[in-house]
N, C-alpha and C positions, 0 to 999 in steps of 0.2 A: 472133437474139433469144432470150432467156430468159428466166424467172420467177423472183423475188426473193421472200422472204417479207419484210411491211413491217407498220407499223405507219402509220395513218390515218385523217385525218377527212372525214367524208361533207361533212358544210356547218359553218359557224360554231357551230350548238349541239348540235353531233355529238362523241359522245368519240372518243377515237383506239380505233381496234380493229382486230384482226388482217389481213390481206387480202397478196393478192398481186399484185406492179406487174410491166412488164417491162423489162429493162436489154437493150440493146444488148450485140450479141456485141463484142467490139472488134477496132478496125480497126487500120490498120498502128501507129498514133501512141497509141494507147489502152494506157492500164493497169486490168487487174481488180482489184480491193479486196477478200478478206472483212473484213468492218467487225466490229473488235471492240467498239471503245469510241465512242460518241455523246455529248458535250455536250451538255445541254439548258441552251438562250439565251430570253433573255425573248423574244427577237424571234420565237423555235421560237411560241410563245404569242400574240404579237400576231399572227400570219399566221394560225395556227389559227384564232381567234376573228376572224378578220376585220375588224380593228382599224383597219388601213391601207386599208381598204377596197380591195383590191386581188387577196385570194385567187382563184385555180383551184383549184373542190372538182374530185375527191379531190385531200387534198394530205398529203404524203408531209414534216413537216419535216425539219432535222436538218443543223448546217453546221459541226460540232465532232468529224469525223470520223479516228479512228487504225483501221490496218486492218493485215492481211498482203497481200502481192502476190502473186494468185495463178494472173494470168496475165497477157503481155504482147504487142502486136504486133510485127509484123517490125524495124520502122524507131523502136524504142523503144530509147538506147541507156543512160539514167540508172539504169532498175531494173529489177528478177529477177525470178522467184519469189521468196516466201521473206522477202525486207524488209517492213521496218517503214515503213509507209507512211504519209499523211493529208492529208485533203480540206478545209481551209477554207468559207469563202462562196462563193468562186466558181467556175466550171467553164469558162468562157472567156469570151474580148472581142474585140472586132474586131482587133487586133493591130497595128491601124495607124495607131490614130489617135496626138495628140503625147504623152497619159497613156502610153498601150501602151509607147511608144518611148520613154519615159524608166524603164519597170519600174514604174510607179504602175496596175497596173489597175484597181484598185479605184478610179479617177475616171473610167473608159472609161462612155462612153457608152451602148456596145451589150453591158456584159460582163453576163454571161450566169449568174445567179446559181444555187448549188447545188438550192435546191428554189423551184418554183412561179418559175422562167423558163423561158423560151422554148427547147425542145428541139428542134433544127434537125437530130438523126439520128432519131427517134420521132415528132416530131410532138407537138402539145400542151406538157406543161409539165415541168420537171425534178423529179425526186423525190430528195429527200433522203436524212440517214444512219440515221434511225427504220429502217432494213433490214438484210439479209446480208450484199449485196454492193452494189457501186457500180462503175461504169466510167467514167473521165475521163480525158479529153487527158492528155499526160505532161507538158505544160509548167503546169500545176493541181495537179499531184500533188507533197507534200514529203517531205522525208525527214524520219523520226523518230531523235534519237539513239540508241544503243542503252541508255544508261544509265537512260533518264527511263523512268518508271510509264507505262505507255499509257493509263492508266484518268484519270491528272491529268495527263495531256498532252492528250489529247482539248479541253480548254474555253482550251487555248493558241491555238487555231486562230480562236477569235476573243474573248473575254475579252482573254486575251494578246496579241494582236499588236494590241489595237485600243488599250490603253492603253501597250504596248512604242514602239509606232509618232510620236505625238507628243512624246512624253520624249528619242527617238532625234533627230527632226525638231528640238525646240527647243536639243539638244547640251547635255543633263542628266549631267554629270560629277560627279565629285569638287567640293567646295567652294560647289558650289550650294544651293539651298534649294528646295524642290518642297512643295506642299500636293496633298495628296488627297481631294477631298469625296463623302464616303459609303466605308461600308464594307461593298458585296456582292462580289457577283461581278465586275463591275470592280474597284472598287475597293480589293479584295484584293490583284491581280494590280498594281495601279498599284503598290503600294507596296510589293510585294516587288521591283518593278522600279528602281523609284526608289533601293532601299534597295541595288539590286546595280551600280546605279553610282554607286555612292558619295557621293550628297545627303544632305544634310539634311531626313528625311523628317516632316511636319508633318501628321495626318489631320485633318479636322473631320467631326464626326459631331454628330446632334444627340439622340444614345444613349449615355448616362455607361455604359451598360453595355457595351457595347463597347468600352472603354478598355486591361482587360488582354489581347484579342486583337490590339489595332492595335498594340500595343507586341509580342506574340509575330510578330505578322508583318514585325515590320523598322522601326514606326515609330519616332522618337527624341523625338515630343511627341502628346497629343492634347488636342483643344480643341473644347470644346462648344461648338459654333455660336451656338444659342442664348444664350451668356455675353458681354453685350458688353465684358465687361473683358480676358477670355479674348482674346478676339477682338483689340481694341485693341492689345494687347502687341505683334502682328504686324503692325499695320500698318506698311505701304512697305516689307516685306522679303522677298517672293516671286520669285523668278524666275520659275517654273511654278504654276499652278494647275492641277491637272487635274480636271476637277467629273465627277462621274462619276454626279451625281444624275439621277431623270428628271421626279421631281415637283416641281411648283411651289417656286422657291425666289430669295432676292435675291439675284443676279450682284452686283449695287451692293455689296453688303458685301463678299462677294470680292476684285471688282477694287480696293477699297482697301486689298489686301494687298500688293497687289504693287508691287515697287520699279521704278525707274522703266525701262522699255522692256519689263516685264515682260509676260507672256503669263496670260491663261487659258484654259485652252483645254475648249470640251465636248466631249465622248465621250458625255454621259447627251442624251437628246430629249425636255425636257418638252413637254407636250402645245399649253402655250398658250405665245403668242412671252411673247420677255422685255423684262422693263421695264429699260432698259440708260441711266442718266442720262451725259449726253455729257460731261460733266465730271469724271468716274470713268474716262476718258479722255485726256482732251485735257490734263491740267494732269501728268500723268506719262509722256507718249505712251507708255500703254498699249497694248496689243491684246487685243480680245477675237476667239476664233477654233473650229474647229471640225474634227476629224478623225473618217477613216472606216479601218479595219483599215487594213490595208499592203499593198503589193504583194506580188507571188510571192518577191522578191527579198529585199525585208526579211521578210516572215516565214517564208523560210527562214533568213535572219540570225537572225531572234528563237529559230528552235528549236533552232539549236547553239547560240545563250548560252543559254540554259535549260540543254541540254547539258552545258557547261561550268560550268556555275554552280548545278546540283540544283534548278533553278526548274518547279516544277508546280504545277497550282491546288489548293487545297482541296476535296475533293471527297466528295458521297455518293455512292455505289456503287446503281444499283436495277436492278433487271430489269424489262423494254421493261414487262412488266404491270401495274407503279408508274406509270406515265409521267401519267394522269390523275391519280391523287394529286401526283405530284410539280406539276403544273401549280397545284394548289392553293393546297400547299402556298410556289411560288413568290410565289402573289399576295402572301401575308403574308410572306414574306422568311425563309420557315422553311427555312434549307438556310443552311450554312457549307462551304463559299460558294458551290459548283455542285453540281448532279447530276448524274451520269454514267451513260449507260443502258451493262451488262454483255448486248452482244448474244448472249450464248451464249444467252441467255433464250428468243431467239427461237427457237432448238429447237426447244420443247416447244410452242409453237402449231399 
């Protein structure tokens, strides 16, 4: 075992501040990480503040992890020293269950998330990328292209893969049409995705000022929600929807976008259930439906198309010492599109 410098919160109205956790030396199957670059996720925020009611203080967030490899076990045979490495949400899963065995972890039952689960070598709870270093299984650990910015690759690990993932799932090609509702941190990434397989990319926002950004980031329309003429022109011509909003909002206007067998799908979690009229439904066998990141498998799919295709999030650049402003500043949606914590930072603690 060893001591990590990290960044964390004591209880729910505790700011994050400096401290130290300890990481596991690793074992045969383990890869060491120094972590360069951290995604900051709203969800980093809802665990913080203990939202979900469910935090283990101290907790250590952070599941948007790019790093160097900086050391590995005996029986490790995918990575060196030296590589570019990175840590998504999760850090293991029972392996066996029928999720596991089809490469879906992220619906396993027992997987075993980056920060504040269950640590079965330590004891207590996992601690996230707010740190130096990091240790995890080699079959959790991906590989980063060498061409992509570590710093907007970081928020691919789950922005990206968690909007990549149902666009892949509904077979979003060429000649399609896809709607993206809202324009953050998902939904930026929705629709540079969208836009790089080759759909028809349509945003709704319910912010005219957001109009010449959705168009620089690959849209081909935007449409102010709020406009119900705006709105009408689309209806019955969706194949995808992907709503990426979290606050209260009508689904009902949505699924009357879509053509018929069409999908919408969430990725955003508003707080209260939705009011979904059955008729908005039934008279187009619609679906309405709901995705979680991707497996180890697609989102190492997703990070050589980024790869291949110059795909990284938007990003602010802060050092670990912003991380409370930057939580602030989240709440009000001030950040185009993500913030990215520059762990050199932690240095100087």
């Amino acid at each position: 075992m060893y001591t990590s410098k990290a960044y964390s919160a004591a209880s729910a109205t505790s700011p994050l501040a400096s401290t130290q956790i300890p990481r596991r030396d690793p074992t045969e199957h383990d890869v060491q990480i120094e972590i360069l670059f951290c995604g900051i996720c709203h969800s980093d925020l809802h665990s913080v503040r203990n939202e979900w009611a469910n935090t283990v203080y101290p907790i250590v967030p952070g599941h948007e992890i790019v790093g160097r490899v900086t050391r590995v076990g005996s029986a490790v045979t995918r990575y060196k020293p030296g590589d570019l490495a990175a840590v998504g949400c999760m850090v293991d899963s029972d392996r066996t269950c029928p999720s596991c065995k089809e490469g879906l972890e992220q619906y396993c039952p027992n997987q075993v998330l980056t920060f504040n689960g269950p640590d079965k070598h330590l004891g207590g709870v996992t601690y996230g990328g707010y740190s130096d270093s990091i240790v995890v299984d080699e079959h959790f650990v991906l590989r980063v292209p060498s061409g992509l910015d570590p710093a907007g690759a970081a928020p691919l690990l789950c922005a990206g893969i968690t909007t990549y993932s149902p666009l892949r799932h509904s077979g979003i090609t060429k000649g399609k049409k896809v709607g993206v509702v809202g324009l953050g941190g998902l939904g930026h990434m929705g629709v540079k995705f969208a836009r790089a397989f080759g759909a028809h990319v349509v945003v709704f926002t319910t912010s005219p000022g957001k109009t010449e950004d959705a168009l620089r980031l690959g849209a081909d329309e935007v449409v102010v929600s709020r406009n119900a003429s705006e709105m009408q022109k689309h209806a019955g011509s969706f194949d995808l929807i992907l709503d990426t909003v979290s606050a209260d909002h009508d689904v009902n206007a949505l699924l009357n976008l879509l053509r018929r067998d069409g999908n919408l799908t969430l990725v955003g979690a508003p707080s209260n259930p939705l009011n979904v009229a059955a008729f908005s439904l039934i008279l187009a066998r619609r679906s309405l439906s709901g995705s979680a990141i991707g497996g180890i498998a697609e989102t190492q799919e997703m990070l050589d198309f980024c790869g291949k295709n110059g795909i990284t999030a938007d990003v602010e650049v802060i050092p670990i010492q912003k991380a409370n402003e930057a939580y602030e500043r989240l709440l009000k949606s001030d950040v185009k599109y993500r913030f990215t914590i520059d762990m050199a930072s932690l240095k100087s603690e």
